[in-house]
C-alpha positions in Angstrom: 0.0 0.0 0.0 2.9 2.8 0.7 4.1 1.9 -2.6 1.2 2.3 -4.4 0.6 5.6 -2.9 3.7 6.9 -3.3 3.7 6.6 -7.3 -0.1 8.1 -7.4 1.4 11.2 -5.5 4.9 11.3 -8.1 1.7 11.4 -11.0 0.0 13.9 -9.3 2.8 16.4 -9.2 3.9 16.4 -13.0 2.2 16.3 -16.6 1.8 14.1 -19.1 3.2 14.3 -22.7 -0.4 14.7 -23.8 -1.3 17.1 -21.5 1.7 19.1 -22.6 0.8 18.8 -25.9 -2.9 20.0 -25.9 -1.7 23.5 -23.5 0.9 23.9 -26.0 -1.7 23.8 -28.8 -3.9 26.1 -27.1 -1.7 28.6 -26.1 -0.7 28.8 -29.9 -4.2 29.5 -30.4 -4.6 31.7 -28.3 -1.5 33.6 -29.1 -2.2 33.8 -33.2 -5.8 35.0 -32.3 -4.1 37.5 -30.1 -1.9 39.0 -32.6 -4.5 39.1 -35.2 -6.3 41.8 -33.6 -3.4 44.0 -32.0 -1.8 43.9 -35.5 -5.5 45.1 -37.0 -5.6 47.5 -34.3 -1.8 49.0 -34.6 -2.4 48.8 -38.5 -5.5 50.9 -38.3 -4.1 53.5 -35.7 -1.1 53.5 -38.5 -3.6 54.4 -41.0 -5.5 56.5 -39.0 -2.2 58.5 -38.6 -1.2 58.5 -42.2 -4.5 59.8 -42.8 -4.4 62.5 -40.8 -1.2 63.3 -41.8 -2.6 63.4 -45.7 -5.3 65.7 -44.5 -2.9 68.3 -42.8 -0.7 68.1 -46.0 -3.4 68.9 -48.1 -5.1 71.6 -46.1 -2.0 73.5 -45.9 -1.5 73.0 -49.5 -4.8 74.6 -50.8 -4.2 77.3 -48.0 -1.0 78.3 -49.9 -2.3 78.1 -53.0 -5.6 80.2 -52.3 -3.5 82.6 -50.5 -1.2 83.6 -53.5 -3.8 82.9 -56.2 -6.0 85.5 -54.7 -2.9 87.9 -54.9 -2.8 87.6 -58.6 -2.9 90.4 -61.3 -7.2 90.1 -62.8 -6.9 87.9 -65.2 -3.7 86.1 -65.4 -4.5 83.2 -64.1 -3.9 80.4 -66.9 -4.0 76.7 -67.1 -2.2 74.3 -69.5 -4.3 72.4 -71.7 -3.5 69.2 -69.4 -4.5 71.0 -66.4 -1.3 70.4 -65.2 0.5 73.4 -64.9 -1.3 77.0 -63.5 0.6 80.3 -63.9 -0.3 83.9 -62.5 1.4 87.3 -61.9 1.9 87.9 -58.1 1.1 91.8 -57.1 4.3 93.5 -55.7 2.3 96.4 -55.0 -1.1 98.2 -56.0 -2.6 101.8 -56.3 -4.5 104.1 -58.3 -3.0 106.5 -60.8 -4.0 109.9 -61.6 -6.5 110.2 -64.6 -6.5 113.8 -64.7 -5.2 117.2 -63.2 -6.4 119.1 -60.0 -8.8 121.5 -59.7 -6.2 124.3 -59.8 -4.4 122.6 -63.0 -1.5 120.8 -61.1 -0.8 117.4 -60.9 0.6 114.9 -63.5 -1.9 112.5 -64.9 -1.5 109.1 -66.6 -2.0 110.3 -70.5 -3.1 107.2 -72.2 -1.7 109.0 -75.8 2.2 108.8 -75.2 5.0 106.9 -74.9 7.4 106.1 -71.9 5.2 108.2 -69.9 4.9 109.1 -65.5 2.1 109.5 -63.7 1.3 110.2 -60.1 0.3 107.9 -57.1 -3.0 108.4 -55.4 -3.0 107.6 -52.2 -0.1 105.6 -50.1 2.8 105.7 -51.9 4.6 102.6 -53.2 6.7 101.0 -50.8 9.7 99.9 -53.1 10.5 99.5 -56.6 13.0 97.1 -57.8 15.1 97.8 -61.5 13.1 95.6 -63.9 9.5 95.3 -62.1 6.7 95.7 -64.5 3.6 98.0 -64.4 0.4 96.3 -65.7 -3.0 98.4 -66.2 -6.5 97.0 -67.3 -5.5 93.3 -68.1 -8.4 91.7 -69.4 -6.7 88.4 -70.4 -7.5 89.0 -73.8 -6.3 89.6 -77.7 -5.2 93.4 -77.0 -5.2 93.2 -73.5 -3.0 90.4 -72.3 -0.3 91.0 -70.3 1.6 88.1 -71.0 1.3 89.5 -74.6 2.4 92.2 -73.6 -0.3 94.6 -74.2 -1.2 95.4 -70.8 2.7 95.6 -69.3 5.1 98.3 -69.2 8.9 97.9 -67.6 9.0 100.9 -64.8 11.7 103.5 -66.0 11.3 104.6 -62.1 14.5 104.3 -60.8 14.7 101.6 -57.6 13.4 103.2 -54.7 10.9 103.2 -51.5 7.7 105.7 -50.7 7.2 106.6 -54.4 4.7 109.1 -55.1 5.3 108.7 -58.5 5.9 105.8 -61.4 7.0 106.0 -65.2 7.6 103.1 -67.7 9.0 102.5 -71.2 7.3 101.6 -74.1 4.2 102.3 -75.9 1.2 104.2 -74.5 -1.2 101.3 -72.7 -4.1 100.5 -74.8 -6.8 100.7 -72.2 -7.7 102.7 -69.3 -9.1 100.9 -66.0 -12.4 102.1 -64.9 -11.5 102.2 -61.2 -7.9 103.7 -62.4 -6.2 101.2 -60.7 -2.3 99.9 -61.6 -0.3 96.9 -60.3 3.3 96.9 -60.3 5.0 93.1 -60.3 8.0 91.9 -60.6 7.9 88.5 -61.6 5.6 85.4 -62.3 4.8 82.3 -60.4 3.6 78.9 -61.2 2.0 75.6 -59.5 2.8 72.4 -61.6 1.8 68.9 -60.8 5.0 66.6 -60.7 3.1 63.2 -60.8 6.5 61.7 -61.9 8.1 62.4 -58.2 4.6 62.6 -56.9 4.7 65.8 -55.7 3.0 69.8 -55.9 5.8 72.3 -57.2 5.7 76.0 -56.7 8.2 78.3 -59.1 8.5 81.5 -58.3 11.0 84.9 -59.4 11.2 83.7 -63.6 11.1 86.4 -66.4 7.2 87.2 -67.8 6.8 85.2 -70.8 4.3 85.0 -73.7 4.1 80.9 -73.6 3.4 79.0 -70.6 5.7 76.9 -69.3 5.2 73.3 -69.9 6.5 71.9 -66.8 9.0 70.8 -64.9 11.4 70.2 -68.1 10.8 73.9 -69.2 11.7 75.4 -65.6 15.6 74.0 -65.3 17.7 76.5 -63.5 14.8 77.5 -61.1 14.5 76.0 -57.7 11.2 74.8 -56.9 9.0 75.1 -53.2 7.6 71.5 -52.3 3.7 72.5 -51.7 2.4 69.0 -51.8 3.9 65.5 -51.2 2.7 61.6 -52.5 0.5 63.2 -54.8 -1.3 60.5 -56.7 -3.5 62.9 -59.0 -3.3 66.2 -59.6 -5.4 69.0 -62.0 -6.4 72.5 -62.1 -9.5 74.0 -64.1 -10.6 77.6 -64.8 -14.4 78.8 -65.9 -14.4 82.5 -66.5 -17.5 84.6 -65.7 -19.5 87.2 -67.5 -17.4 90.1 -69.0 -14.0 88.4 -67.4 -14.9 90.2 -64.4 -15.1 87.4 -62.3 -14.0 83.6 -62.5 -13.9 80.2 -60.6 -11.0 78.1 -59.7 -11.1 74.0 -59.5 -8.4 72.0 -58.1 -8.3 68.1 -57.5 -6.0 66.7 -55.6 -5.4 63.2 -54.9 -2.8 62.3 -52.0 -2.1 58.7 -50.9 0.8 57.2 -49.1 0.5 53.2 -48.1 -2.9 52.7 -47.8 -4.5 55.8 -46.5 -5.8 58.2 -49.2 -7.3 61.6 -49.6 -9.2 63.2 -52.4 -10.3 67.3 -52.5 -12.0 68.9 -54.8 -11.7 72.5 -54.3 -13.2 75.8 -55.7 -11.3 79.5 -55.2 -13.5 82.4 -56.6 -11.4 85.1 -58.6 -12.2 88.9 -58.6 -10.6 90.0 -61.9 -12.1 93.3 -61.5 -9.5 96.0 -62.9 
């Protein structure tokens, strides 16, 4: 009888192979079960991140965008036939010229009849001007009136300088006068392209006013670009013009993804091309 009791006790204090086994088996179980859900859970808070982080991106980059588009010269806003590429004319400065002489005769007056011509500045006067900023009056964006043409920009004569209360240019006498009398003077053009190819939203700024648009990237070598936008996945920009190109509505779509979070705006900026 000890005996016997003494081997029941030896069994009761260890496991069997089988026993071993089938904890073994359950604990796997249990563990792949386990990992399923706090991968799915760390995978969706990466996600959730990502997205978040595509959201910011683009909200900052339509923030840029419809901050410097809104600064634009009336009507020189233009899209590439791919919607790929948008150009405008940044306003260094604004004002209002003088259409005609005081009431005692004084004054110099804008004289819409001659050449390489100076007016005076109503109101504040112009903070600076720069040697080869331009002056552009009445651009309507069209034949006769385009400033990229040329028709509606003058280079300043002024020499450089700050608080000018008056301005002069070179050149031909302006075709049109504006109805509010209003002048702009700028200095150089500016451009948003969509680089699908690196996947990203390019601002150029400070190149030479041209008569074509640029094409792209390709056409802007020498220039360093500002990163507006990265992991762009689609990218395009659309322009209806109102009644009497007085007015005019901006479309952007922009696509971001990165891994498997994605975000999609569509996007609308009104333009006042008033002149």
């Amino acid at each position: 009888m000890r005996h016997a009791f003494k081997l029941n006790r030896q069994s009761r204090l260890g496991f069997t192979l089988v026993e071993l086994v089938v904890v073994i088996a359950i604990l796997g179980i249990l563990g792949s079960m386990t990992s399923i859900f706090v991968t799915r859970a760390m995978q969706g808070y990466a996600n959730s991140e990502t997205y978040l982080r595509l959201v910011d991106m683009s909200d900052n980059a339509l923030r840029r965008m419809k901050r410097d588009i809104r600064n634009a010269v009336p009507n020189s806003v233009r899209i590439s036939a791919d919607g790929q590429v948008l150009e405008f004319l940044p306003i260094t400065f604004g004002g209002r010229y003088r259409s005609g002489p005081t009431a005692s005769g004084t004054g110099n007056p804008l004289d819409f009849s001659l050449n390489n011509d100076s007016f005076d500045v109503l109101g504040p006067a112009i903070a600076n001007v720069n040697a080869g900023d331009g002056l552009v009056i009445y651009n309507l964006g069209i034949q006769g009136a385009n400033v990229y043409e040329g028709d509606s920009y003058r280079v300043l004569s002024t020499p450089p300088g700050q608080n000018l209360a008056e301005l002069s240019f070179t050149g031909a006498p302006f075709p049109f006068s504006s109805p509010s009398k209003r002048f702009y003077v700028v200095a150089t053009a500016a451009l948003f392209v969509c680089d699908t190819a690196s996947r990203r939203l390019l601002m150029y700024t400070d190149y030479p006013v041209v008569a074509g648009l640029p094409s792209g990237v390709s056409a802007l070598n020498g220039y360093t670009p500002h990163v507006i936008a990265e992991d762009v996945a689609a990218c395009r920009f659309s322009l209806d013009n109102g009644v009497m190109e007085h007015s005019g509505v901006l479309s952007l779509v922009l696509q971001l993804r990165r891994d498997a979070a994605s975000v999609r705006i569509f996007h609308m900026i009104d333009l006042v091309n008033s002149s």
